[in-house]
C-alpha positions as CSV (number, residue, x, y, z in Angstrom):
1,X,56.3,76.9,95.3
2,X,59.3,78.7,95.4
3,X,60.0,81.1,92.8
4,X,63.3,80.8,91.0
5,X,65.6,83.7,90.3
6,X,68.7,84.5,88.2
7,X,70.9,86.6,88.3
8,X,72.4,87.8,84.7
9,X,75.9,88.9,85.2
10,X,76.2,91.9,83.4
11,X,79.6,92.2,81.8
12,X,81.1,95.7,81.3
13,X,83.5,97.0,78.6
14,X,87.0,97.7,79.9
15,X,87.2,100.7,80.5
16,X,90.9,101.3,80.8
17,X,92.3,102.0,77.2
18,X,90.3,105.0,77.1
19,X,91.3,106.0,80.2
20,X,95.1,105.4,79.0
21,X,94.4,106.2,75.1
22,X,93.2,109.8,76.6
23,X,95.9,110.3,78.8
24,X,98.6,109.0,76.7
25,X,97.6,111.0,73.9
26,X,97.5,114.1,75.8
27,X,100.4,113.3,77.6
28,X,102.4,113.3,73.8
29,X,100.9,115.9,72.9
30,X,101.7,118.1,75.9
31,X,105.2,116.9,76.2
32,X,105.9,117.9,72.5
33,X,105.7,121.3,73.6
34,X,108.0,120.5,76.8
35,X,110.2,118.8,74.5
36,X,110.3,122.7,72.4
37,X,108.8,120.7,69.6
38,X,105.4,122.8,69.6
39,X,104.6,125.8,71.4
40,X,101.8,125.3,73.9
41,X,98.6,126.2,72.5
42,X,94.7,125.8,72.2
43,X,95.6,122.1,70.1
44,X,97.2,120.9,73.4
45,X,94.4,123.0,75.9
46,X,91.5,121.3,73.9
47,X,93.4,117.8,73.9
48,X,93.9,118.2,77.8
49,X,90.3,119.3,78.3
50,X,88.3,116.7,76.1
51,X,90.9,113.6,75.8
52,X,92.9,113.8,79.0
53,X,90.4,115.1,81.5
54,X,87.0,114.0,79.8
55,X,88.0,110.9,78.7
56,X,89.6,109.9,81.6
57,X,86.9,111.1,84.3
58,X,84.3,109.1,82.2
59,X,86.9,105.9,82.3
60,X,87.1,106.6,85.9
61,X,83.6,106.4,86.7
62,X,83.3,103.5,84.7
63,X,85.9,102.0,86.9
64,X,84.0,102.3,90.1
65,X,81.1,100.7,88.5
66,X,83.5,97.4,87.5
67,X,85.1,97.7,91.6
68,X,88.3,98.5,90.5
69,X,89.7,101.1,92.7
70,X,93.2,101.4,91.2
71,X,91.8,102.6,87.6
72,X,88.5,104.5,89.5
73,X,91.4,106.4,91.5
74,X,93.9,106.6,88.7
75,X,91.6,107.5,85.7
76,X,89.4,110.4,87.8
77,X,92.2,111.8,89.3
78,X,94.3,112.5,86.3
79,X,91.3,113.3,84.1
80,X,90.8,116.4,87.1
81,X,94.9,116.7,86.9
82,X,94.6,117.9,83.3
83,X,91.6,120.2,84.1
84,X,93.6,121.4,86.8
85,X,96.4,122.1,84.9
86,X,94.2,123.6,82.0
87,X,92.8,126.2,84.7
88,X,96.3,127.0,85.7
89,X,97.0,127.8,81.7
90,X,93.8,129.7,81.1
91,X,93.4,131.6,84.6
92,X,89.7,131.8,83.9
93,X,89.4,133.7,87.6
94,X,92.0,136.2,86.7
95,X,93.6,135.6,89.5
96,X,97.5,135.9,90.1
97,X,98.8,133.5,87.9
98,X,101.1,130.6,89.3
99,X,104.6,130.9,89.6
100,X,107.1,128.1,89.3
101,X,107.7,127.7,93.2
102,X,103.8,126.9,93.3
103,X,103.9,124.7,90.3
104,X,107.2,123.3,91.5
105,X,105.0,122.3,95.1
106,X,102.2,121.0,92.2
107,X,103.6,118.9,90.4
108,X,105.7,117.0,93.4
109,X,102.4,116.2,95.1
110,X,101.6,114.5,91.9
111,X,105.0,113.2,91.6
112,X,104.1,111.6,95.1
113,X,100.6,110.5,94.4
114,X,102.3,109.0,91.1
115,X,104.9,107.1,93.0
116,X,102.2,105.2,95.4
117,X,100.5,104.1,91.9
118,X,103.3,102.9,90.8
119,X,104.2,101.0,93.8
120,X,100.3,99.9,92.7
121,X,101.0,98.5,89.4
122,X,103.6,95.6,91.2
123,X,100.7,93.9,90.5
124,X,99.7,94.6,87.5
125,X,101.4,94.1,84.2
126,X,104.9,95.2,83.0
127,X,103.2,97.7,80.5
128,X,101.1,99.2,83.1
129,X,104.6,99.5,85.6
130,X,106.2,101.4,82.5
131,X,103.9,104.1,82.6
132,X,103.6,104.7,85.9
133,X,107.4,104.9,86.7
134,X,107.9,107.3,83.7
135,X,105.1,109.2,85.0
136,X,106.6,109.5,88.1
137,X,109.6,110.5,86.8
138,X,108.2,112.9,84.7
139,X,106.1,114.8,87.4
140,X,109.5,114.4,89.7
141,X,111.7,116.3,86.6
142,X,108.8,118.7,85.6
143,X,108.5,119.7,89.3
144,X,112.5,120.0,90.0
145,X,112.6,122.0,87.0
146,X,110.4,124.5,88.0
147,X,111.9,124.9,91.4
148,X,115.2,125.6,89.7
149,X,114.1,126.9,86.3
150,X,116.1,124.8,84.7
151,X,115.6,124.5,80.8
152,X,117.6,121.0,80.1
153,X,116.1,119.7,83.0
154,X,112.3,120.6,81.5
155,X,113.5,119.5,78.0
156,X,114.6,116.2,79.4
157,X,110.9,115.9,81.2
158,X,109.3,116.6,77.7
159,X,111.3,113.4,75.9
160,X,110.3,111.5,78.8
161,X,107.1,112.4,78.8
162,X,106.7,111.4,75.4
163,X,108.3,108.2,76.0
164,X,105.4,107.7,78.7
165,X,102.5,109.3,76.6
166,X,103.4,106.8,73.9
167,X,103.9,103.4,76.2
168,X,100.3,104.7,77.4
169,X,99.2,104.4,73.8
170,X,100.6,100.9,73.5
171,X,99.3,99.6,76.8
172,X,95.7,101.1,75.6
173,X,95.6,99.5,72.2
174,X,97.5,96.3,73.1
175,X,94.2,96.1,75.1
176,X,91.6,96.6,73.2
177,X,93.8,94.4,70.3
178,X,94.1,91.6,72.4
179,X,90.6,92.2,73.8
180,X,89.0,91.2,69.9
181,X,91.4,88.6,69.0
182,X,90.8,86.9,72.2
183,X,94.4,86.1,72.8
184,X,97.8,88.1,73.3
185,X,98.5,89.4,70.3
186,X,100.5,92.5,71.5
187,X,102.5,91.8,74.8
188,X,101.7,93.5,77.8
């Protein structure tokens, strides 16, 4: 006699609109001050820490467990961007601390890894495109204005930023909206 096995299928929560709740709401919070709305300070160093890299290292993970590569390498890698970033800030080391040029060279590669996740999210949805280009564009303006240390050209990367910190937001709770309502209720 044969014995008879099944196999539950165990469904997992979507992990993606934390992973884009905690970037996006880092990202606005972080822009703000690049934007010369708020000064940079342990508010936006917590945020970065907890929200952006936390959050979005645990979202990553989570992602590997559901097999999708695009938010495993997405979420991980820009949770470890914002702790990165945060051990540029602090200097924990006291080491030299970076100068534009290196930051310049820093935030291009980003600007680069960025631009191939864009060219990712062809396939994804129009929300998901938005925030991808703008982060590009962002890490692109961010980086050219440290090479150059040009103030308007940081100022413009902190409205930008905001713009993509917020369109993060949306595609995060349109999500998890649409995910209880079982049907599009915000468009994506």
């Amino acid at each position: 006699m044969e014995l008879e096995t099944t196999k539950k299928e165990i469904k997992h929560a979507n992990p993606g609109p934390l992973g884009l709740l905690g970037f996006g709401m880092t990202t606005v919070l972080l822009n703000l001050h690049n934007a010369e709305i708020i000064p940079l300070s342990v508010v936006v160093i917590a945020m970065g820490f907890a929200l952006g890299g936390l959050a979005q290292i645990i979202a990553g993970i989570m992602e590997f467990q559901c097999k999708n590569t695009f938010g495993a390498t997405a979420f991980t890698a820009y949770g470890l961007f914002w702790w990165s970033l945060i051990f540029i800030w602090i200097n924990p080391f006291h080491s030299t601390a970076a100068d534009e040029i290196s930051m310049g060279f820093y935030l291009l590669l980003w600007g680069i890894f960025t631009t191939f996740m864009f060219i990712g999210t062809l396939k994804h949805n129009v929300a998901s495109r938005v925030v991808f280009l703008s982060l590009a564009i962002l890490f692109f303006l961010l980086s050219i204005g440290d090479f150059t240390g040009s103030a308007p050209i940081k100022l413009m990367a902190g409205w930008v930023g905001i713009f993509c910190g917020l369109s993060a937001i949306y595609t995060a709770m349109a999500n998890v909206v649409n995910n209880e309502f079982g049907k599009t209720v915000l468009p994506l």
